[in-house]
ZAMI-731128 format. One line per 4 residues: number of its first residue (from 0); for each residue x, y, z of C-alpha. Coordinates in Angstrom, 1 decimal. Example, Ala and Ser with C-alpha at 12.3 -4.5 7.8 and 13.67 -1.06 7.14 Angstrom:
2
0	12.3 -4.5 7.8; 13.7 -1.1 7.1
END
This chain:
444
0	0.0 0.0 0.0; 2.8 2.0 0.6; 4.5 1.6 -2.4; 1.5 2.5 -4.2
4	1.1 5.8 -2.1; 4.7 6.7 -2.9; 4.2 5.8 -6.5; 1.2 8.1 -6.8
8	3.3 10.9 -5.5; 6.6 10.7 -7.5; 3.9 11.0 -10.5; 2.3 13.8 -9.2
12	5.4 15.6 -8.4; 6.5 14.7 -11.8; 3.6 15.9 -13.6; 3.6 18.9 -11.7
16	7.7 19.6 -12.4; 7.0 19.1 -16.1; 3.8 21.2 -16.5; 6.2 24.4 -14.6
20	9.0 23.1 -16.7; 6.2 23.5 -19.8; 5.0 27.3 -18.9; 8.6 28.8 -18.1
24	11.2 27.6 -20.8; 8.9 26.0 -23.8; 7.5 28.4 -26.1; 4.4 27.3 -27.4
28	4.3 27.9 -31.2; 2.3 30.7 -32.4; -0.6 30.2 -34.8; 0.1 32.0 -37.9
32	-2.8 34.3 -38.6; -4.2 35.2 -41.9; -3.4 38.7 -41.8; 0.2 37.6 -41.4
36	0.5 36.0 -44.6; -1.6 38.6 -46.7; 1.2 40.1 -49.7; 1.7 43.8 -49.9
40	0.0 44.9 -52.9; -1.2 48.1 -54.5; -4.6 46.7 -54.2; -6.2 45.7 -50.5
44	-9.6 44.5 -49.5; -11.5 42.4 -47.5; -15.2 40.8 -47.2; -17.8 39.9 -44.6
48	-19.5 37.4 -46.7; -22.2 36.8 -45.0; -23.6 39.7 -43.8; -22.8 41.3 -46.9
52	-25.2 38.8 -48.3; -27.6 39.5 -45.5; -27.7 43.0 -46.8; -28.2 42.7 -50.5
56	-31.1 40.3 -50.2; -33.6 42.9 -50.7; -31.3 44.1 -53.3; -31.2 41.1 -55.2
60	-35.0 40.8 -55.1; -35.7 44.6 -56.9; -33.2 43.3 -59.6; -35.3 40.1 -59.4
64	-31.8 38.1 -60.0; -32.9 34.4 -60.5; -30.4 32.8 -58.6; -30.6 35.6 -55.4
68	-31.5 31.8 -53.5; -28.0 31.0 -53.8; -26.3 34.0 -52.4; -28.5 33.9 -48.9
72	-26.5 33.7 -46.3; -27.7 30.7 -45.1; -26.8 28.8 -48.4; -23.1 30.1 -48.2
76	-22.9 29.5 -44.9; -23.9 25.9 -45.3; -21.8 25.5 -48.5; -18.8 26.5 -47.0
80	-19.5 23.8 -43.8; -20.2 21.3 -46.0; -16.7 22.0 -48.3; -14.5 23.0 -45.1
84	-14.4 26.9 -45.5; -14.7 29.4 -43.2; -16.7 32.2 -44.3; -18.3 33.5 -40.6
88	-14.3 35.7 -40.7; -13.4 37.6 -43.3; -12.0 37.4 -47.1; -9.3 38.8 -48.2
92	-8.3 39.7 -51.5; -5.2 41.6 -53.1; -3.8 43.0 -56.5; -1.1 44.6 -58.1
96	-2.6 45.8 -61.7; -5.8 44.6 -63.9; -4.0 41.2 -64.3; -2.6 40.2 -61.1
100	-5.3 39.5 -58.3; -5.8 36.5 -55.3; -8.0 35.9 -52.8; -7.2 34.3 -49.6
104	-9.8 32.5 -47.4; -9.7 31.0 -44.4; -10.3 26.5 -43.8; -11.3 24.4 -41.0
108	-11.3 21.4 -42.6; -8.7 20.1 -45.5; -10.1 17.2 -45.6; -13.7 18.5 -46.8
112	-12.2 20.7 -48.9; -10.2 18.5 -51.0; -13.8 16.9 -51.7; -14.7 20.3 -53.1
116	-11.9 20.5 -55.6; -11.8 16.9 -56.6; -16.1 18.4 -57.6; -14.4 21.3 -59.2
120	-11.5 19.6 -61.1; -14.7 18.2 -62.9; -16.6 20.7 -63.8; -13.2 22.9 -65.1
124	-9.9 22.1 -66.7; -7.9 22.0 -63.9; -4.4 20.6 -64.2; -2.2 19.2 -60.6
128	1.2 20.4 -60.5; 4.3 20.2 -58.2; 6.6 23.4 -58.0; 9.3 23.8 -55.6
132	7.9 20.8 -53.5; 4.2 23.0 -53.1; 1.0 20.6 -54.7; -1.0 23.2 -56.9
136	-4.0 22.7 -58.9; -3.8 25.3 -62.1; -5.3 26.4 -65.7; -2.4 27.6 -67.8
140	-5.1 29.3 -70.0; -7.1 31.4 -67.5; -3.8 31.9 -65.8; -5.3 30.7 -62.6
144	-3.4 28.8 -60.0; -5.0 27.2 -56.6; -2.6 26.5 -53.7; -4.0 24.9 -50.2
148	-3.1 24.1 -47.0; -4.4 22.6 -43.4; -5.6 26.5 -42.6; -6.1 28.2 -45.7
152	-6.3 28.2 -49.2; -5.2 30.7 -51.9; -6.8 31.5 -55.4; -4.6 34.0 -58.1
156	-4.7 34.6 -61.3; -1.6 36.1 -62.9; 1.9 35.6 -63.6; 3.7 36.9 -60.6
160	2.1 34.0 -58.1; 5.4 32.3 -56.7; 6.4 35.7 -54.4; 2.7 35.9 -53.2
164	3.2 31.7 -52.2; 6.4 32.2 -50.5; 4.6 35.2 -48.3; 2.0 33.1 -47.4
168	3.8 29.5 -47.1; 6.5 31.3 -44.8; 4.9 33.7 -42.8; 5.5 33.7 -39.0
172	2.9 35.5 -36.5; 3.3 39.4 -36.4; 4.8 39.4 -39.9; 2.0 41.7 -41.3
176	2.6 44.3 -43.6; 2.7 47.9 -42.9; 0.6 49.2 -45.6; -2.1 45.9 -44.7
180	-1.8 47.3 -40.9; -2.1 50.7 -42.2; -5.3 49.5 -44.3; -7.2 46.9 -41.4
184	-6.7 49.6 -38.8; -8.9 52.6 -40.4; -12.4 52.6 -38.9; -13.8 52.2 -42.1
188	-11.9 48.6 -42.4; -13.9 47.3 -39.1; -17.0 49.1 -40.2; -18.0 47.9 -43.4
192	-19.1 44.6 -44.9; -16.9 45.3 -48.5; -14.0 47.6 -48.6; -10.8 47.4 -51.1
196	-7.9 50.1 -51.2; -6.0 51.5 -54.1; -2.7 53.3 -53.4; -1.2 52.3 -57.1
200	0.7 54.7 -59.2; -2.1 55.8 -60.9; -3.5 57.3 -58.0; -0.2 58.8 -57.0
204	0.4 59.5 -60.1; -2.8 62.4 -59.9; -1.3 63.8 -56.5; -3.4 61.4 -54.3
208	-2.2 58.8 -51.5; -5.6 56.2 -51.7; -8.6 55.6 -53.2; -10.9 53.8 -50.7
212	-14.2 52.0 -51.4; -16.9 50.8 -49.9; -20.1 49.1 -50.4; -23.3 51.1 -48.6
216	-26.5 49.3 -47.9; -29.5 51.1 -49.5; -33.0 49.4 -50.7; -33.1 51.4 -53.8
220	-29.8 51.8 -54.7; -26.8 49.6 -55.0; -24.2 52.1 -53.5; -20.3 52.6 -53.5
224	-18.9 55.1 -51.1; -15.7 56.7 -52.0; -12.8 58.3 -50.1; -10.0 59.8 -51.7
228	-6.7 61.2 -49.1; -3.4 62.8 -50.7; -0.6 64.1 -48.1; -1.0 67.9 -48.5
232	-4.8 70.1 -48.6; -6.7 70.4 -51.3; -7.3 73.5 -52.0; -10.8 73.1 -53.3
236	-13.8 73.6 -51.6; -17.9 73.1 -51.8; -19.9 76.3 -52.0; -23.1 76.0 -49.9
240	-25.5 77.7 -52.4; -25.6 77.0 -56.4; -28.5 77.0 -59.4; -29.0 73.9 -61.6
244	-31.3 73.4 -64.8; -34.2 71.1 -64.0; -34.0 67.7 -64.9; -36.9 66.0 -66.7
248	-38.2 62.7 -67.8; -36.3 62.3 -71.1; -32.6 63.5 -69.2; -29.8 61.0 -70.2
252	-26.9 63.6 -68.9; -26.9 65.7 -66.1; -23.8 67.5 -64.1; -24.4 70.0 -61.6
256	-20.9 71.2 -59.8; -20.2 74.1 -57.5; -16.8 74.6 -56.5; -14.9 77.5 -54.7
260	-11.5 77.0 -56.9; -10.0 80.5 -55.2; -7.3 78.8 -53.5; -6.7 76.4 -56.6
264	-6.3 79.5 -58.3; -3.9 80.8 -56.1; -2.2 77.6 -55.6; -2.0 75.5 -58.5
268	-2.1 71.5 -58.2; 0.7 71.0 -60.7; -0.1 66.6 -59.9; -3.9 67.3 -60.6
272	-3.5 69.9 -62.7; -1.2 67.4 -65.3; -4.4 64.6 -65.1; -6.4 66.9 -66.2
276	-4.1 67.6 -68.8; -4.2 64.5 -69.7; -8.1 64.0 -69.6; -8.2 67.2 -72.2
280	-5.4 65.9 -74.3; -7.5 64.5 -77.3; -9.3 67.8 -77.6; -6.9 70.1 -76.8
284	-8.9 72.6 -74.1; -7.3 75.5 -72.6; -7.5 74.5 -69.1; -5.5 77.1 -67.8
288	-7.6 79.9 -69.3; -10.4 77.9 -68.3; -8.9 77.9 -64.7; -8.2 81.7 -64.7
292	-12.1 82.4 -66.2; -14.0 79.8 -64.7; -15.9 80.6 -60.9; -16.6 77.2 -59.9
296	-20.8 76.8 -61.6; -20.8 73.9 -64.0; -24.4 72.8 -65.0; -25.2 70.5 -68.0
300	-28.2 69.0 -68.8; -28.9 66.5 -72.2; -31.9 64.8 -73.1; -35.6 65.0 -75.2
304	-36.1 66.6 -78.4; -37.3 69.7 -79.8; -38.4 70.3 -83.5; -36.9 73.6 -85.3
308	-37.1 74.9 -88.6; -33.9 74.5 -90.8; -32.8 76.5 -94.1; -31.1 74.8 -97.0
312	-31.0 74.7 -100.8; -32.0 72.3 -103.0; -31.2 72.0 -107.1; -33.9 72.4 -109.3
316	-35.1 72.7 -112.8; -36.6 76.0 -114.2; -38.9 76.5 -117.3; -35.6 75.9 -119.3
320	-34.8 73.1 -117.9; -31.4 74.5 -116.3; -30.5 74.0 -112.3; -30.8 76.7 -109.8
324	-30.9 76.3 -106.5; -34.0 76.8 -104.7; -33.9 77.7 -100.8; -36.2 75.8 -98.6
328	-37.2 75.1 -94.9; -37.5 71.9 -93.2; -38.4 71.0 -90.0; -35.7 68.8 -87.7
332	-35.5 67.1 -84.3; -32.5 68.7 -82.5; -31.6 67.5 -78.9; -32.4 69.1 -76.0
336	-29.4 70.8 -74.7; -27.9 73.5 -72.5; -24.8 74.4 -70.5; -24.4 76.8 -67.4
340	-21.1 78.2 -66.6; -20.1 81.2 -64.3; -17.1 83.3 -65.9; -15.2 86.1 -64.2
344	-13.2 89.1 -66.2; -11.2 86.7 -67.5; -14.0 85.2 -69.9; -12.9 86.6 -73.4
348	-10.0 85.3 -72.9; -11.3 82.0 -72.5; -13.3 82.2 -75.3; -10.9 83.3 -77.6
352	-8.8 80.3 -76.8; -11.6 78.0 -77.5; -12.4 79.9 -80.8; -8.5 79.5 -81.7
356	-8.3 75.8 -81.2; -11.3 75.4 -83.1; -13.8 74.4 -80.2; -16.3 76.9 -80.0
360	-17.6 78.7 -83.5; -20.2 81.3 -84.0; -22.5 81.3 -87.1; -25.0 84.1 -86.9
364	-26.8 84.2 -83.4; -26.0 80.8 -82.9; -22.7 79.2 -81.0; -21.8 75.7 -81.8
368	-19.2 73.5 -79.4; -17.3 70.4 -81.2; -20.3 68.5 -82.5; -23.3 70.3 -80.0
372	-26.2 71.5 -81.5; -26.9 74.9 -82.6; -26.6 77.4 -79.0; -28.5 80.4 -78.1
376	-26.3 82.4 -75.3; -28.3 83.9 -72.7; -26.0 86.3 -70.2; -27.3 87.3 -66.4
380	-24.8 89.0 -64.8; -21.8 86.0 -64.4; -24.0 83.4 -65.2; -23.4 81.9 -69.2
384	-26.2 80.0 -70.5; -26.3 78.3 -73.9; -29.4 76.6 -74.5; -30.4 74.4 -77.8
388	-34.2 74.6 -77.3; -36.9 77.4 -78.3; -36.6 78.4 -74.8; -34.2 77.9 -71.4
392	-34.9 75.4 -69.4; -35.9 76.5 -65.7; -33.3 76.9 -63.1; -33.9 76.0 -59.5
396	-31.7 76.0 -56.5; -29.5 73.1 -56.2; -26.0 73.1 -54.4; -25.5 69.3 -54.6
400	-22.7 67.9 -57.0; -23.6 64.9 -58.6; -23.5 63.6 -62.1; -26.3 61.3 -63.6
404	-25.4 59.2 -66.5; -27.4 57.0 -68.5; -25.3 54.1 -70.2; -27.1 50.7 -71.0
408	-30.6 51.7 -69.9; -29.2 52.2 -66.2; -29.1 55.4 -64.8; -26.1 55.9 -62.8
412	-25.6 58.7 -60.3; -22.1 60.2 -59.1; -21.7 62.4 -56.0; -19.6 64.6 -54.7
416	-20.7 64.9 -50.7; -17.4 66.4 -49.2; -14.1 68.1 -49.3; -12.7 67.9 -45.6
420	-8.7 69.1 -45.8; -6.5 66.3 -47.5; -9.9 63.7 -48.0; -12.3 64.0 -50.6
424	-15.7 62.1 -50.2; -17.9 60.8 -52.6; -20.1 57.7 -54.1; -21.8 56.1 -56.9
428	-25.4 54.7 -57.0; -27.1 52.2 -59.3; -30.8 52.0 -59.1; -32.3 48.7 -58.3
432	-35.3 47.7 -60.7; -35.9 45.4 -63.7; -35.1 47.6 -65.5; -32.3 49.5 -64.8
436	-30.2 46.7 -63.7; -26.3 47.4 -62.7; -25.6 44.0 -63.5; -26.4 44.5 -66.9
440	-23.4 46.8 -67.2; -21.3 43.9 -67.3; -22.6 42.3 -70.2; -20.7 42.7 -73.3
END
């Protein structure tokens, strides 16, 4: 008895010395998160799947999109059981350029997931491969190449895949990347459902740091939300009153911008100044008399038709049976247009540079702008409005900057909400019907 009471305490003790021995000089390996292995790319974003499908539902059913039963949340989240994803934490996807994009995603179980792709392999042209001792599955057409371990598994398409593998393959805990740190610890990152940032040279390229979007939930409108920060002010600013042309039923184009451009003036944005440059290029429009001329006021408006009576000649016979020509009057359907613009002092000038690259014309009463219709110019005080109708269309107050588009039947609205020191916020909307369908926009 004894021996088996002395037994039971050298065991004890043991256990005890090994589990002390355990916490104080044996490191217990750290779990590699996801965010450790995520490459540092121009291009950043990340997904809450499911309650980004929670919120389009309604969405889905205005469009009335056939399949919407497939993108409910619980179907993904039951897909992604079944197939060993995990889809309740985020998504994350990356890019460098058009061509070069992945998408990492969390697993919980490899073992379900191989099932999946064994389902997939059939259904595409998927190849297995062995580079550098690393099992992939790939399509050397589409470019695409499929790499999975126990925890994750990584989809990209591109050429430059093997520096994004060895990020994620040898990642340690803590290795995160500045600019990924940078991204997931704005307030927006934590707050919405679909985020992605762009700080590519194209962007820095027009004086700005980032471009950050974000999707915004809305029963009528499929929204993207926009941020734009550069390192130094922007020396633009939104007036608080403004005039626009009302818009009717038959609009197809309408832009309506009030800026105070004082400071612009003053202090010119050579970065911005050289996109829009390059925007204006084709056409070859004097931006900086437009800059020293202009007071901000923009409004277009395009759309309906009006009938007008048009003079021309026509060759006919007289008694002799030798050609004259005959003038005549016909009626034709010209489209509705007009332009508002405030001008300063500095307004001839202007003009006389559009005149001299061949832009603007005047034939008689009439002005005509590259390929516009014939203008009427109405003047009231530093208000310019050209106007194609019989008569202006009504003005009414409106200090919102926004641009409404019509392309493919949809009607897509751009805003311009704020200007707040070195951020510029903003936002696109699609409305959500039948027939004006953003998804449409896709289709060739």
């Amino acid at each position: 008895m004894r021996k088996k009471a002395v037994l039971i305490v050298v065991v004890a003790l043991s256990l005890i010395a090994f589990l002390i021995y355990k916490s104080f000089f044996i490191t217990p390996k750290s779990k590699v998160r996801i965010i450790d292995r995520l490459p540092d790319t121009s291009y950043k974003g990340k997904i809450h799947v499911l309650d980004f499908s929670k919120n389009i539902q309604r969405n889905l059913k205005e469009m009335q999109v056939p399949f919407r039963d497939f993108l409910s949340p619980d179907f993904l989240l039951e897909q992604s059981k079944k197939y060993g994803l995990n889809i309740q934490n985020p998504i994350y996807f990356f890019g460098e350029n058009e061509t070069e994009w992945g998408v990492l995603i969390e697993v919980n179980d490899e073992k379900k997931l191989s099932k999946g792709i064994i389902k997939i392999k059939k259904l595409f042209d998927l190849k297995d491969t062995i580079i550098d001792k690393k099992k992939l599955i790939h399509n050397s057409i589409a470019n695409i190449k499929i790499y999975k371990q126990s925890d994750l598994i990584l989809l990209y398409m591109g050429n430059d895949f093997f520096p994004i593998l060895n990020k994620v393959t040898n990642a340690k805990k803590g290795d995160v990347s500045a600019s990924w740190k940078e991204f997931l610890d704005k307030p927006i990152a934590s707050r919405e459902k679909v985020i992605i940032s762009n700080t590519s040279k194209d962007i820095k390229s027009i004086g700005f740091k980032e471009i950050v979007l974000s999707h915004e939930f809305d029963s009528t409108y499929f929204k993207i939300k926009t941020k734009l920060s550069r390192n130094f002010p922007i020396n633009i600013s939104l007036k608080n009153k403004g005039v626009s042309f009302k818009k009717g039923k038959y609009t197809t184009l309408f832009a309506n911008i009030h800026l105070d451009i004082s400071k612009f003036r003053k202090t010119v944005d050579e970065n911005l100044l050289k996109f829009i440059h390059k925007l204006t290029k084709n056409i070859g429009f004097p931006i900086t008399e437009f800059i020293n001329a202009w007071e901000g006021d923009l409004c277009i408006l395009r759309g309906g038709f009006y009938k007008m009576s048009k003079e021309y000649f026509e060759t006919e016979m007289d008694d002799n049976f030798n050609p004259i020509q005959v003038k005549k009057r016909k009626k034709i359907k010209v489209p509705e247009f007009s332009v508002l613009l405030t001008l300063n002092e500095n307004k001839d000038k202007f003009f006389n540079a559009l005149i001299k690259k061949g832009l603007l014309r005047k034939e008689e009463e009439h002005y005509y702008f590259l390929f516009s219709p014939a203008l009427r110019l109405s003047e009231e005080g530093n208000q310019l409005i050209f106007y194609s109708g019989k008569y202006r269309t009504p003005l009414i107050e409106n200090e919102k900057n926004k641009l409404l588009i019509e392309y493919k039947s949809n009607k897509i609205e751009f805003s311009l909400d704020s200007i707040k020191g070195n951020e510029v916020f903003g936002g696109a909307a699609f409305p959500l019907n039948p027939n004006t369908n953003p998804l449409t926009i896709l289709k060739d």
